[in-house]
C-alpha positions as CSV (number, residue, x, y, z in Angstrom):
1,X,88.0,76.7,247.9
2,X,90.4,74.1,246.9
3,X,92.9,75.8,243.6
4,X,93.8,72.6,242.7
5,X,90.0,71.3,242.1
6,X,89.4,67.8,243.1
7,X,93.0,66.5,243.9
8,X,94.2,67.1,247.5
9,X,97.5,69.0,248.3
10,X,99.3,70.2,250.9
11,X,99.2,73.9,252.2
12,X,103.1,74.9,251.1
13,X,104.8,75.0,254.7
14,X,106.4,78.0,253.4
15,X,106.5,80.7,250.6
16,X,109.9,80.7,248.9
17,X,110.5,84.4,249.4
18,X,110.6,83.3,253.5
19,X,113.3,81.1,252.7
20,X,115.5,83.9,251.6
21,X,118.6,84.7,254.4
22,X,118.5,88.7,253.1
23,X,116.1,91.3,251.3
24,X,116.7,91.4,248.2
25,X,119.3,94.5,247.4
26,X,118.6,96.6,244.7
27,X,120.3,95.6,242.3
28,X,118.6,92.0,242.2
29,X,115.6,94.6,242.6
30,X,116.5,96.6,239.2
31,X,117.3,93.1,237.9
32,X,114.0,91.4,238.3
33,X,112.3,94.3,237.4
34,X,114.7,94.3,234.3
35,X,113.7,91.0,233.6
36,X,109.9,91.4,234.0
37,X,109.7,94.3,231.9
38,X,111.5,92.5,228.9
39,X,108.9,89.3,229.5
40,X,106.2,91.9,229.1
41,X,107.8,93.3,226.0
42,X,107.7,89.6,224.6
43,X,111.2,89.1,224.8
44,X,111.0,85.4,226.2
45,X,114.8,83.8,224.1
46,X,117.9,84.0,226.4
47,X,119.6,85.6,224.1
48,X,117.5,88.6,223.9
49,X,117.1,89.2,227.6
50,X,120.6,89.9,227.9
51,X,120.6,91.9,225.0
52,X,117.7,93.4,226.8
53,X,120.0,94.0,230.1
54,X,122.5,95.4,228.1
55,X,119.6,97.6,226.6
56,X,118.9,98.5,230.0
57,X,122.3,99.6,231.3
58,X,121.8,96.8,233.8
59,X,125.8,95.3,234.3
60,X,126.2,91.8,236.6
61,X,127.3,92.3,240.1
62,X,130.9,92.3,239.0
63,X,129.9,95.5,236.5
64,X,130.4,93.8,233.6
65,X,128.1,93.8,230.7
66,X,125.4,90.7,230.3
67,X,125.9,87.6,228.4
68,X,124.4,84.5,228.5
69,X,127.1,82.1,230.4
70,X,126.7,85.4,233.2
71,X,123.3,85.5,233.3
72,X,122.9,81.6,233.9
73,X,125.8,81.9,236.4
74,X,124.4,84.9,238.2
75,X,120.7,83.1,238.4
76,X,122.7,80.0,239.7
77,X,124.2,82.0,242.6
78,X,120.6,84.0,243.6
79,X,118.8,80.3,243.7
80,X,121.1,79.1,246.4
């Protein structure tokens, strides 16, 4: 069965988890999940998903506290 209904597309060579050179560690782990949970709470504005990391106890790699120019930065760096 064709997901895309009557247009015709390409079988994705790849999923874009394979193109990843590591695992994820676990703090991109407790990140995503982080993230998920606060999409599931209906928090769907930048500004409160860091307020929701924050929330969380969740710092950025370097260990500092969440804020909006870190989180775009850090999400920058993990879609390389």
């Amino acid at each position: 069965m064709n997901p895309f209904g009557d247009r015709r597309f390409p079988e994705p060579w790849m999923q874009p988890h394979q193109a990843r050179r590591a695992p994820p560690t676990d703090d991109e782990n407790a990140l995503a999940a982080s993230i998920e949970a606060a999409f599931a709470a209906g928090v769907w504005d930048l500004a409160g998903l860091v307020a929701r990391l924050n929330a969380d106890g969740l710092r950025t790699p370097a260990g500092e506290p969440w804020t909006e120019a870190r989180y775009r930065d850090v999400m920058a760096r993990l879609g390389r």
